[in-house]
C-alpha positions in Angstrom: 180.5 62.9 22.1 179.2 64.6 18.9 180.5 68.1 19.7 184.3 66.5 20.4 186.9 66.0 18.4 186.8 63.1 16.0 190.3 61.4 15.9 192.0 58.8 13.9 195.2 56.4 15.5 197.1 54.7 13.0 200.3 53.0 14.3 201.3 49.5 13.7 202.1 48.5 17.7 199.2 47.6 19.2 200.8 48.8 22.6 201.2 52.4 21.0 197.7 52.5 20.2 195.9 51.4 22.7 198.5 53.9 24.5 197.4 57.3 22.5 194.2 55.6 22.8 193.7 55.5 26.5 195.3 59.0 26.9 193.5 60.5 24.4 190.1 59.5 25.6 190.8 60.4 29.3 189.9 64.1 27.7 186.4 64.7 27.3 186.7 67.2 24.1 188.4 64.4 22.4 187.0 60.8 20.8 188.7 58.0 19.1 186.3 56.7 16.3 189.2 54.6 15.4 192.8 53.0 14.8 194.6 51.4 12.1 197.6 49.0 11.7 198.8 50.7 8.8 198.5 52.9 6.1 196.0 51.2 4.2 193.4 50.6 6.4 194.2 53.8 7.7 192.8 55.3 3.8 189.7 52.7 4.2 189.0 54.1 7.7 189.2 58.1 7.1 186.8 58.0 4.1 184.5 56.1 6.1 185.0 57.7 9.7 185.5 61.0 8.9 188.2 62.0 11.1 189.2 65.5 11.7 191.8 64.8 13.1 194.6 61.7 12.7 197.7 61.1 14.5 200.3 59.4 12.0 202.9 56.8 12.5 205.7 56.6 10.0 207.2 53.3 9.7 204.2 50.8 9.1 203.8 47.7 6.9 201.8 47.6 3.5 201.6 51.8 3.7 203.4 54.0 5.2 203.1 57.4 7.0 204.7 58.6 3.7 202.1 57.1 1.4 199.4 58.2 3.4 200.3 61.7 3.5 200.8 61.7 -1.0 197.4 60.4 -0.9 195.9 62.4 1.5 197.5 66.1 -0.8 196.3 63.7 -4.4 192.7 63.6 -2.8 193.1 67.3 -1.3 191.7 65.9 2.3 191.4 68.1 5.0 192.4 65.8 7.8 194.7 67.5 10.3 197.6 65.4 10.6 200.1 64.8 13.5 203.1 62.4 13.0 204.0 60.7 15.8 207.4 59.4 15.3 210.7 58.7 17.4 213.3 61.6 18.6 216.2 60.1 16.9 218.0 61.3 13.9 216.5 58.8 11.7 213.2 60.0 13.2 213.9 63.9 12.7 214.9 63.0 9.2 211.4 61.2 8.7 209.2 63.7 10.5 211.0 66.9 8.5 209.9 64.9 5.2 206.4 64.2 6.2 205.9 68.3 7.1 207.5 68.6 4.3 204.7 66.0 2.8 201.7 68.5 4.5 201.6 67.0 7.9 200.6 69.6 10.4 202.6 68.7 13.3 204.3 65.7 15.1 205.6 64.3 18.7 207.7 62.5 19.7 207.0 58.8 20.6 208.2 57.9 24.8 209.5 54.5 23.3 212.4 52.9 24.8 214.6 49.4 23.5 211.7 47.6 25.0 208.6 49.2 24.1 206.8 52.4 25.5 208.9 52.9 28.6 206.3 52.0 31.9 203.2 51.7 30.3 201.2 54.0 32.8 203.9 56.9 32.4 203.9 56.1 28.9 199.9 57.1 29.1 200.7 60.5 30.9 203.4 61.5 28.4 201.4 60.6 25.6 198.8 62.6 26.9 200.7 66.0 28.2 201.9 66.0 24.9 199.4 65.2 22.5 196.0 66.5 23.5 196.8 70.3 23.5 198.5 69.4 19.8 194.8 67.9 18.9 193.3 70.6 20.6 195.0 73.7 18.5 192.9 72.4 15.1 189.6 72.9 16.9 188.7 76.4 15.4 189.6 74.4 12.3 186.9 72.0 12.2 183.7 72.8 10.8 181.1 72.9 13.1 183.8 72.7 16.0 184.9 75.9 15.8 185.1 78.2 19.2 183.0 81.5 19.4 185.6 84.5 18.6 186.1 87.7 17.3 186.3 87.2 13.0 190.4 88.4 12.3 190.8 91.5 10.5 190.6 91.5 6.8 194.5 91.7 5.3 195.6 95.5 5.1 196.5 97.2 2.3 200.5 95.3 0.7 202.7 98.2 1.1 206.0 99.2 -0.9 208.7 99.9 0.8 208.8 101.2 5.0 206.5 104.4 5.6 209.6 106.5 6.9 213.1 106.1 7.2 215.5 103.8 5.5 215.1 99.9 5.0 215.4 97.2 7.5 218.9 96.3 8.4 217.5 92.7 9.6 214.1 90.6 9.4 213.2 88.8 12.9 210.7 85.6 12.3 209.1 83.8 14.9 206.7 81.4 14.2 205.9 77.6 15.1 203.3 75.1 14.5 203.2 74.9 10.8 206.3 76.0 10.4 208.2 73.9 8.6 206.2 74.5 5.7 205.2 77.9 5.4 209.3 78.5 5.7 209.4 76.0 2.8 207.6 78.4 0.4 208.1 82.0 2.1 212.3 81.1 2.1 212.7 80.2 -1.7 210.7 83.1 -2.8 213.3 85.9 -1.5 216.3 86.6 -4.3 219.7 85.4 -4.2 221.0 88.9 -3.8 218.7 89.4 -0.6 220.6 92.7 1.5 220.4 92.2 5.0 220.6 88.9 7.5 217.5 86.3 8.6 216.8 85.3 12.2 213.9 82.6 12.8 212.7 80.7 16.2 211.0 77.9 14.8 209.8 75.6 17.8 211.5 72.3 17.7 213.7 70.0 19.1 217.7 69.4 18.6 218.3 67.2 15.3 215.5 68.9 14.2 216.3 72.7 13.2 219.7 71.3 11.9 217.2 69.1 9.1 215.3 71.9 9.1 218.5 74.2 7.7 219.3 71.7 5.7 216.5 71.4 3.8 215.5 74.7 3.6 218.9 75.6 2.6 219.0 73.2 -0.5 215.6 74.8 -1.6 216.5 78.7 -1.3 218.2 80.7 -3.0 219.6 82.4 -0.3 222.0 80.7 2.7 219.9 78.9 5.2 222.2 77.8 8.4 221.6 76.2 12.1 222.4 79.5 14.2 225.8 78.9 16.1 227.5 81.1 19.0 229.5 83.8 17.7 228.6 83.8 14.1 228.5 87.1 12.5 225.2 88.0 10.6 225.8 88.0 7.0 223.6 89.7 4.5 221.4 86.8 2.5 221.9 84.5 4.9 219.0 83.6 7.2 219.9 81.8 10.9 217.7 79.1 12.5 217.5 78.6 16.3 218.7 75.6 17.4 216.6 73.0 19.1 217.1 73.7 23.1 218.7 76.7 23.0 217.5 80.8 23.0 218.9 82.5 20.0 220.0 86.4 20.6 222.3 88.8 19.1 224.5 91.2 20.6 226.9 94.1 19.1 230.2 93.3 19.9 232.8 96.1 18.3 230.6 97.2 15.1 229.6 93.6 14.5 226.5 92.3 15.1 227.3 88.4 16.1 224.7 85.4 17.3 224.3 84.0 21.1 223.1 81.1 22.2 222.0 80.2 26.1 220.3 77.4 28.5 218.5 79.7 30.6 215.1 78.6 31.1 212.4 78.2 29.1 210.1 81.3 28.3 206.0 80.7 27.5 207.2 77.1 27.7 209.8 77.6 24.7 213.0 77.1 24.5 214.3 78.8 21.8 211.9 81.3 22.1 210.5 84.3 20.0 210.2 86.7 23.1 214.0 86.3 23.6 215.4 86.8 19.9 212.9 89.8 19.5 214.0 91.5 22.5 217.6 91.4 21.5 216.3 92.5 17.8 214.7 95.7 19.7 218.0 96.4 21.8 220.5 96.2 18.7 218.4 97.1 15.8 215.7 99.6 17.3 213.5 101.2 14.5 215.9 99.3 11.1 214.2 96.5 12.0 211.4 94.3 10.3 209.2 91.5 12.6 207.5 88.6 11.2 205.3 86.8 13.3 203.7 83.3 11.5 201.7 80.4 12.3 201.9 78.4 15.7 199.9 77.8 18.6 200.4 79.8 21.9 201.7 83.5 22.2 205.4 83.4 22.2 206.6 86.7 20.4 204.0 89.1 21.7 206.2 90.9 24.1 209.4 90.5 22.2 207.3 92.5 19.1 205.6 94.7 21.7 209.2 95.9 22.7 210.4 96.0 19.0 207.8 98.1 18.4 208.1 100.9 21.2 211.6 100.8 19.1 210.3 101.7 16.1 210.2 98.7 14.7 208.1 97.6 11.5 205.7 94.3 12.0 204.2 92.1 9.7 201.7 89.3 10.7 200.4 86.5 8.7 196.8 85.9 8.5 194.4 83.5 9.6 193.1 81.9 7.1 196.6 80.6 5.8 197.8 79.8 9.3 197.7 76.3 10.3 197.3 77.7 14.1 196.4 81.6 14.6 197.8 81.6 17.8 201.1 84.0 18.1 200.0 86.5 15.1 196.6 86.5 16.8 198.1 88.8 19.9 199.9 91.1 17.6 196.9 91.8 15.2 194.3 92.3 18.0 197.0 95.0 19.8 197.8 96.8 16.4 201.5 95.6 16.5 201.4 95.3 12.6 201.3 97.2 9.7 199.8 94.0 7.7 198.2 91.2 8.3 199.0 88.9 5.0 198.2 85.6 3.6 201.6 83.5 3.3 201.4 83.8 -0.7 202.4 87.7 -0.2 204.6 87.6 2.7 207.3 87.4 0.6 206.4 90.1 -1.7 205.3 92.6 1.2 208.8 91.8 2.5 211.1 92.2 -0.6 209.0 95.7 -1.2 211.1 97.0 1.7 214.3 97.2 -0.3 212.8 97.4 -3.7 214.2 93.7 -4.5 212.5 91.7 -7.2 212.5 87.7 -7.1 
C-alpha cells in the first residue's frame, strides 16, 4: 500500500464512514489510514497521518468542516480536500462556502430520512462517485505522481488579438476547481467590461444558481444563472445551469441563450463541447476561448471547432490548475495562443480590448 493514495474520512456517522470506508478500500490505488468524528480529531489525525488526501464532512460536532478548512489555509496544508455534503439547498449553500474556503471538490452524500439509503447501494454510489474524484489529485502528490510529458512553459502574455478586431464574446469552460479560480479570475475584469461571458462550470442544479450569486456579489461586472431566451448583454457573464447544455443562437440580429435536456456529452451535462460549438457557429473568428482547470476532456472538440473558425484560445496552466485535465488536450494540440497561470488570465484577457482593471 505505500505507492497508493493515502486518505483521510472525517464524518461524524459512523454508518457514513465505515460507508466511504468500505468503498474506498475496494480500490487497490487507494488506502484509508484513517477516520475522524469530527473536526478536531480530524486536525490531530492529518498532522500525524499525513494524508494526501481527506474527504470532508460539513456539519460535525466540536469542529466543523468550516473550521477545518480556516485551519487547514492558516497552516498552508496541502491536503486535497473533498467535501462530502448533502444535495439540498442548505447543502449547495454549505459546499459553495467551503470551495469558497479552498476545498478542492465535493459529492454529494446518497443519504435518505433514514440514513444512507440500502447500505450495499449506498457502498456502490459512494464509490462510482468518489474514487475517480480521489484519483484526479494523484499527479498532485509527491512521489505519487504518473510518468508524463512536463506541460509547456507559459507563452509569451500578448496585448491585444494578432489580427482582426477584438472578441465580441469570451467562452469559459472549465470544472474541478472551478469555483475558485472564477472567484479571483471574475472580480479582476472592470466594471465597464465590452462584450458578454459564457461559462460551463460542472455542477449540479442549486448549485450554479449559489455559484452566480456569489460570484455576482464579488464582481464588478453582472454574474447571472443562464436562462432560456436571455439576450447576451455586454459586462454580463452567464453561468450554465446545473442539468442543462447552455448554447446560443442568432435569432434576428440578437444573439440570445438556449438551454436543453439532450443527453449528456463526455459524461456532462452542461457541457463545454456544446456551448463551444454554438460559440464557433455564431461567433466564428470574434471569438475568445478559455479553457480552466477540471478533470476529464470536455471542451476539446468544442475549441477544436472554434478554432478551424478562427477563433482565439487561451489555456490555463498546470501548475495553477487544481486538475490539468481539459486544458491538457488543447495545449498538447496547439489549440492556444497561451498557456497562463490563473494570476494573468485576467490580464491576458482584458489586453484584448485595451481595458485596464
Amino acid at each position: 500500500m505505500s505507492e497508493a493514495i493515502r486518505v483521510l474520512v472525517v464524518d461524524d456517522a459512523v454508518v457514513v464512514r465505515k460507508a466511504v470506508t468500505e468503498a474506498l478500500e475496494s480500490d487497490s490505488e487507494i488506502n484509508v489510514v484513517g477516520t475522524a468524528s469530527d473536526g478536531q480529531i480530524a486536525l490531530k489525525k492529518i498532522a500525524e497521518l499525513k494524508p494526501d488526501v481527506l474527504v470532508l464532512d460539513i456539519e460535525m460536532p466540536v469542529c466543523d468542516g468550516f473550521e477545518v478548512l480556516r485551519e487547514l489555509r492558516r497552516i498552508q496544508s496541502r491536503v486535497w480536500t473533498i467535501m462530502f455534503s448533502s444535495l439540498t439547498q442548505r447543502g449547495a449553500t454549505q459546499t459553495i462556502e467551503a470551495l469558497s474556503l479552498g476545498a478542492h471538490d465535493y459529492i454529494g452524500k446518497p443519504m435518505s430520512s433514514s440514513g444512507i439509503t440500502g447500505f450495499r447501494d449506498g457502498i456502490q454510489e459512494v464509490a462510482f462517485d468518489l474514487i475517480p474524484k480521489i484519483k484526479q489529485f494523484k499527479n498532485k502528490l509527491p512521489g505519487l505522481a504518473l510518468t508524463k510529458t512536463p506541460s509547456p512553459p507559459p507563452k509569451a502574455l500578448s496585448i491585444g488579438p494578432k489580427v482582426g478586431r477584438p472578441p465580441e464574446i469570451v467562452a469559459i469552460g472549465i470544472s474541478t476547481g472551478g469555483p475558485e479560480a472564477l472567484s479571483k479570475l471574475l472580480p479582476e475584469l472592470p466594471g465597464n467590461f465590452p462584450v458578454p461571458i459564457l461559462i460551463v462550470q460542472h455542477m449540479p442544479p442549486l448549485f450554479t444558481k449559489l455559484l452566480a450569486k456569489r460570484l455576482d456579489t464579488d464582481s464588478k461586472i453582472a454574474v447571472k444563472e443562464g436562462e432560456e431566451g436571455m439576450v447576451l448583454e455586454p459586462g454580463v457573464a452567464y453561468i450554465a445551469p446545473g442539468g442543462y447544455h447552455l448554447f446560443i443562437r442568432s435569432v434576428s440580429g440578437k444573439v440570445m441563450l438556449a438551454l436543453s435536456e439532450e443527453a449528456p456529452e463526455n459524461s456532462c451535462r452542461p457541457s463545454v463541447d456544446v456551448l463551444f460549438r454554438s460559440v464557433a457557429k455564431v461567433y466564428g473568428e470574434h471569438a475568445l476561448g478559455l479553457i480552466m482547470t477540471g478533470m476529464g476532456h470536455d471542451g476539446l472538440k468544442g475549441l477544436r471547432m472554434m478554432k478551424e473558425k478562427g477563433a482565439t484560445a487561451i489555456a490555463q496552466d498546470e501548475a495553477t490548475s487544481v486538475v490539468w485535465g481539459m486544458p491538457s488536450g488543447p495545449v498538447k494540440e496547439g489549440l492556444v495562443e497561451s498557456v497562463l497561470p490563473l494570476d494573468q488570465i485576467s490580464m491576458a484577457i482584458q489586453g484584448y480590448f485595451s481595458l485596464k482593471g
